[in-house]
C-alpha positions in Angstrom: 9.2 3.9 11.8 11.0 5.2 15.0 9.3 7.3 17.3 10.7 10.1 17.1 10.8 10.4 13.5 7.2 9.8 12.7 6.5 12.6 15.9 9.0 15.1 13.8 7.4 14.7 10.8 3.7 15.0 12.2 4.9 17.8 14.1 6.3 19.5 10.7 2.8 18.4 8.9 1.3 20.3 12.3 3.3 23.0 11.7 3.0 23.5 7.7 -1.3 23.2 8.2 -1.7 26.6 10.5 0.2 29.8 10.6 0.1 29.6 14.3 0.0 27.4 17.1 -0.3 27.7 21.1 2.3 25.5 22.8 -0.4 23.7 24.9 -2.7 22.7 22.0 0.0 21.9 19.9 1.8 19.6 22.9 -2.4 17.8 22.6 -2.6 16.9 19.5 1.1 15.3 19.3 0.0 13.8 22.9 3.2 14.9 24.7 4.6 17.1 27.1 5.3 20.7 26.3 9.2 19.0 27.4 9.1 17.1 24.8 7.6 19.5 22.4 10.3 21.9 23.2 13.0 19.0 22.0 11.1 18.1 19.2 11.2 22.3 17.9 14.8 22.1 18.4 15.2 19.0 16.6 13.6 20.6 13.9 15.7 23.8 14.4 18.5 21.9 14.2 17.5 20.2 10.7 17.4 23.6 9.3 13.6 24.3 10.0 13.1 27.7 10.7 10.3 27.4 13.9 10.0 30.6 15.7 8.3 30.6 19.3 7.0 33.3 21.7 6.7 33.1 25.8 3.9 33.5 27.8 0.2 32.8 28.6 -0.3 33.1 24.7 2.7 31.8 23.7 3.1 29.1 20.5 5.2 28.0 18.2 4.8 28.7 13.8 7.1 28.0 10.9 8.9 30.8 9.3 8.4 31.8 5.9 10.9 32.3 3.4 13.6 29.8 1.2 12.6 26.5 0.8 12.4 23.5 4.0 15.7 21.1 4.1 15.3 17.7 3.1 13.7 15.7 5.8 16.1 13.1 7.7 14.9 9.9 7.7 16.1 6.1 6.5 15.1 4.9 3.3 13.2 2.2 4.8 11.3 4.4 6.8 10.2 6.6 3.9 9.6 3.9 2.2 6.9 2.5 5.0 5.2 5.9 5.0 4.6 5.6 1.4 3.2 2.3 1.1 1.3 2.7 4.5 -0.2 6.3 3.2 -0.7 5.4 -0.4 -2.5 2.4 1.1 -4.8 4.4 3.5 -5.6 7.0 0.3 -6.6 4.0 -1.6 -9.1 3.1 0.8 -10.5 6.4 1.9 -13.0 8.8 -0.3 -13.7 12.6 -0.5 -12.4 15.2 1.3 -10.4 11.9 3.8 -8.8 10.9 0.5 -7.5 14.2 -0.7 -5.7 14.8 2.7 -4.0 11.7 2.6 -2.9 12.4 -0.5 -1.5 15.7 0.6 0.4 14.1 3.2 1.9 11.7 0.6 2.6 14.5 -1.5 4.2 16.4 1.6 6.3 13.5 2.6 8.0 12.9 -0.9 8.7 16.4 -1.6 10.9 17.1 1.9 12.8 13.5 1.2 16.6 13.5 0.4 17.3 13.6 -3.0 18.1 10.0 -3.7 15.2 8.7 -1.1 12.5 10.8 -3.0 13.6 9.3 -6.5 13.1 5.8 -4.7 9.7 6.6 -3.2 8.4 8.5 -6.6 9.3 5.1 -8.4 7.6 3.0 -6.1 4.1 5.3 -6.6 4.7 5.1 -10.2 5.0 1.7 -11.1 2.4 0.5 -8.4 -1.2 -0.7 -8.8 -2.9 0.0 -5.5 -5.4 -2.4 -3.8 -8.6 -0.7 -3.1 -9.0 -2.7 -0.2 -6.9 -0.2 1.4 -4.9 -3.3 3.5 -1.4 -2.6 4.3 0.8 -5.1 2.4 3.8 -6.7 3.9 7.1 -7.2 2.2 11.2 -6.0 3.0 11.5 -2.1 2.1 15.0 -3.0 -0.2 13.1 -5.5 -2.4 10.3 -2.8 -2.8 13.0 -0.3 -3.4 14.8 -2.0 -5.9 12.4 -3.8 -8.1 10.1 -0.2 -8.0 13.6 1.3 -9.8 14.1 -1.3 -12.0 10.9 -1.1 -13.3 11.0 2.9 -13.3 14.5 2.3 -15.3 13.1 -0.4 -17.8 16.2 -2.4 -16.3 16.9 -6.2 -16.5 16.1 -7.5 -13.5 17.9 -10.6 -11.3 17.0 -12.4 -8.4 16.5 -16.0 -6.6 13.0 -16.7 -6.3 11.9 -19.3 -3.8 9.2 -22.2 -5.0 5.7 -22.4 -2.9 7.3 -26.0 -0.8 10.3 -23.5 0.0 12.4 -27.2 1.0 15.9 -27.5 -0.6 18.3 -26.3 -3.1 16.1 -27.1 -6.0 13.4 -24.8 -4.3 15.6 -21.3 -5.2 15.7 -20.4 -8.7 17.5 -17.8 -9.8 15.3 -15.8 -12.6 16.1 -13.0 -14.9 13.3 -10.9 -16.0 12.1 -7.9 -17.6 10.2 -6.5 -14.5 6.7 -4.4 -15.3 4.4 -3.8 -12.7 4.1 -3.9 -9.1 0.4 -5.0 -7.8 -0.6 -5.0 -4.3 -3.8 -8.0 -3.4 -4.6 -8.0 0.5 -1.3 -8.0 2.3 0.3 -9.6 -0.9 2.8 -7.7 -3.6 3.4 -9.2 -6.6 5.9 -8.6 -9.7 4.3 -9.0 -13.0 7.2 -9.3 -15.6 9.0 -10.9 -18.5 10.7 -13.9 -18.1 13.7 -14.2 -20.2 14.2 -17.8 -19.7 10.8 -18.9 -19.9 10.2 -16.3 -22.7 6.7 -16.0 -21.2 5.0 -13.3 -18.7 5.0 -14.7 -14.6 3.7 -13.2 -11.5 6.2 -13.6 -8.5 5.5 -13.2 -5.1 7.8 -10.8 -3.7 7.8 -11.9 0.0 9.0 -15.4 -1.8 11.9 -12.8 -4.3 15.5 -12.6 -2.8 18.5 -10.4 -3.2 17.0 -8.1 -6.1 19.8 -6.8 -8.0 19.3 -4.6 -11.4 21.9 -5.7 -14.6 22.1 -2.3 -16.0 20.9 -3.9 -19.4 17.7 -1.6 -20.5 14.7 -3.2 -22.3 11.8 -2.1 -24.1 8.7 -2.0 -21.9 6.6 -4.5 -23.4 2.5 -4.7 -23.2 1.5 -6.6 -20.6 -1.5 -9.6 -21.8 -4.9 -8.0 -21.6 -2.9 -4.4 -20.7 -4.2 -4.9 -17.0 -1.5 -6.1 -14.7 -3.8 -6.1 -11.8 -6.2 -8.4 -14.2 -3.3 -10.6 -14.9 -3.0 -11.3 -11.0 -6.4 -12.0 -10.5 -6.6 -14.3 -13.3 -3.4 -15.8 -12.2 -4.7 -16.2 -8.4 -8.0 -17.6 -9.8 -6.2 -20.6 -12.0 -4.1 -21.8 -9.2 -6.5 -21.5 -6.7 -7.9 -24.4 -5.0 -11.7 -25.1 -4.8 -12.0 -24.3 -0.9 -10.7 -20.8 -1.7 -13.7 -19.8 -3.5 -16.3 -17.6 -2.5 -19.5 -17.0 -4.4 -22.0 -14.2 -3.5 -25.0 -13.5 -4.9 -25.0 -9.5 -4.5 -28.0 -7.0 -4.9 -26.0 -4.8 -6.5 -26.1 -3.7 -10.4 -23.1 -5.4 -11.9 -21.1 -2.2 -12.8 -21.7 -0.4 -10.1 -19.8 -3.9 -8.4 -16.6 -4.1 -11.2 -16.2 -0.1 -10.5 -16.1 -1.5 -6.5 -14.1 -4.4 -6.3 -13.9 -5.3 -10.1 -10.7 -5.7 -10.4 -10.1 -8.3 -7.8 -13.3 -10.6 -8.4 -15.7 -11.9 -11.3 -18.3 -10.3 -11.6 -21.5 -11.5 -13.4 -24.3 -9.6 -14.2 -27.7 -11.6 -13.5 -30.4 -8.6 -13.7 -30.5 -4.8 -14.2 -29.9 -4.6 -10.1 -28.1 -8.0 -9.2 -25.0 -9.7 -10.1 -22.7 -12.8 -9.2 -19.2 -12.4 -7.4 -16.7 -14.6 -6.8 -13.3 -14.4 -4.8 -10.1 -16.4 -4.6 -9.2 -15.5 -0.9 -7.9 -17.5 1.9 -8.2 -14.9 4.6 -12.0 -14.7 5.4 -11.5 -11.5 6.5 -10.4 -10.2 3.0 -13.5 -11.6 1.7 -16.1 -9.9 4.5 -13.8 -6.5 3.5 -14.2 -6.9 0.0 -18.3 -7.7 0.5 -18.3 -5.1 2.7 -17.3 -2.6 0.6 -19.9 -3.5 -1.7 -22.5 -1.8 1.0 -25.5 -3.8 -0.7 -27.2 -7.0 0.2 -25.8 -10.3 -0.4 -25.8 -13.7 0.0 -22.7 -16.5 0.1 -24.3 -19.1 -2.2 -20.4 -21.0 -2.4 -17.5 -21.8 -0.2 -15.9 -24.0 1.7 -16.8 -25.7 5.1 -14.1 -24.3 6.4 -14.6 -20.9 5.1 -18.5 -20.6 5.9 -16.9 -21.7 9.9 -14.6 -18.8 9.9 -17.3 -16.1 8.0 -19.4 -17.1 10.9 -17.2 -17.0 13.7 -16.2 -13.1 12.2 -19.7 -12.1 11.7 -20.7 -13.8 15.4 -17.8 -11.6 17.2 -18.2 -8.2 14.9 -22.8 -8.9 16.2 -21.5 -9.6 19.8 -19.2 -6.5 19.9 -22.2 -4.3 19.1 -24.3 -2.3 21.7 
């Protein structure tokens, strides 16, 4: 996001929060000038906000009451960034953290254009959110479209490109009936329908191209197991190779771990106050995040050479870096 949008709309958020604030303070917590604060309060003014401002030692700046606040002016893509990046950071907090940020969410969509907030209200309804609270990475059009398809129950077409991504033969153009969107680490994936398969796929989306709807509607059907996010894992899990795997042995009753990070791991109960997990992960980081986040004891009974190399390299740094 540009600058001097995401400062607008945090000094809008700033503005909607208190009845009033001094011009100094206010200047401190967006850390800029009172200048710039000045330009930003007539960018807003100019948008149709109505700020009011007094002079002086005690001087400040509030938002007026009365009719309702313009649309806020900002690219889709932009909006579309502050909706992932905010739903991502709500998914990841608790308590009173959690609520806030998703107040802001709520804030964001409501002042969108018209057409913008339909696209950014699709996206949080059709989207399973990790509760590793990472921000995924993937273009803002695909996003857009495929969430709107999916809102629309609309026949969906695009060229997907195979894992070697070498040659002609690697881009396949696929028709499907798209279902859910699922976010894993950094990682969004489609679960759908494939019409020409006749069979349900999970597709990468940083691998999808040139999403386009086909205005044909479909019936949603049930995904297998009704869990899309279980129908990733389990997907992940099968084609995973063997140095990918993690096994933990975790002091930690076995529901209290599947209500934690169930949904991305197996998780076996051994006794009333232990319990096996296992990931599919590549990034060692994801794995000391998700194990983390478990905030019991454990112990990494399985993995890889090269994955025990990297845990220890992490856990050496993250011990060094600590007073």
């Amino acid at each position: 996001m540009a600058n001097t949008s995401s400062r607008t709309l945090r000094l809008l958020t700033l503005l909607q929060s208190h009845r009033f604030w001094p011009g100094p303070e206010l200047a401190d917590r967006l850390e800029v000038s009172e200048r710039t604060l000045r330009r930003d309060v007539e960018r807003l003014r100019d948008l149709g906000y109505p700020v009011s401002s007094s002079r002086g030692t005690e001087g400040g700046y509030q938002l007026g009451s009365g009719g309702s606040l313009p649309p806020l002016v900002i690219e889709e893509e932009e909006a579309i960034a502050m909706v992932v990046a905010l739903g991502a950071a709500a998914s990841s907090a608790s308590g009173a953290l959690a609520d806030s940020t998703l107040s802001a969410l709520g804030k964001v969509v409501q002042v969108l254009p018209p057409r913008v907030r339909r696209r950014a209200e699709a996206l949080r309804a059709v989207t399973v959110d990790s509760p590793l609270g990472q921000s995924p990475e993937i273009d803002a059009s695909v996003l857009a479209v495929v969430a709107q398809a999916i809102r629309d129950s609309e026949r969906l077409r695009f060229t997907y490109v195979a894992r070697s991504g070498d040659g002609a033969d690697a881009q396949v153009i696929r028709h499907v009936e798209p279902a859910k969107l699922v976010t894993v680490g950094r990682r969004w994936y489609l679960v759908a329908h494939d019409l020409d398969r006749a069979d349900w796929r999970s597709f990468r989306l940083d691998r999808l191209r040139e999403p386009e709807g086909t205005r044909a509607r479909f019936r949603q059907r049930e995904i297998p197991g009704g869990d899309a996010a279980a129908y990733v894992r389990a997907g992940l899990k099968q084609a995973g190779r063997e140095e990918d795997r993690v096994r933990a042995l975790v002091h930690l009753a076995a529901a209290d771990a599947q209500a934690l990070i169930g949904r991305w791991a197996s998780v076996t109960p051994l006794d009333a106050g232990t319990c096996e997990v296992e990931l599919v992960a590549r990034d060692a980081a994801w794995v000391l995040v998700a194990l983390g986040k478990l905030d019991a004891h454990f112990t990494i009974e399985v993995a890889s050479p090269a994955m025990l190399e990297t845990l220890r390299s992490w856990t050496g740094r993250m011990a060094l870096a600590l007073p």
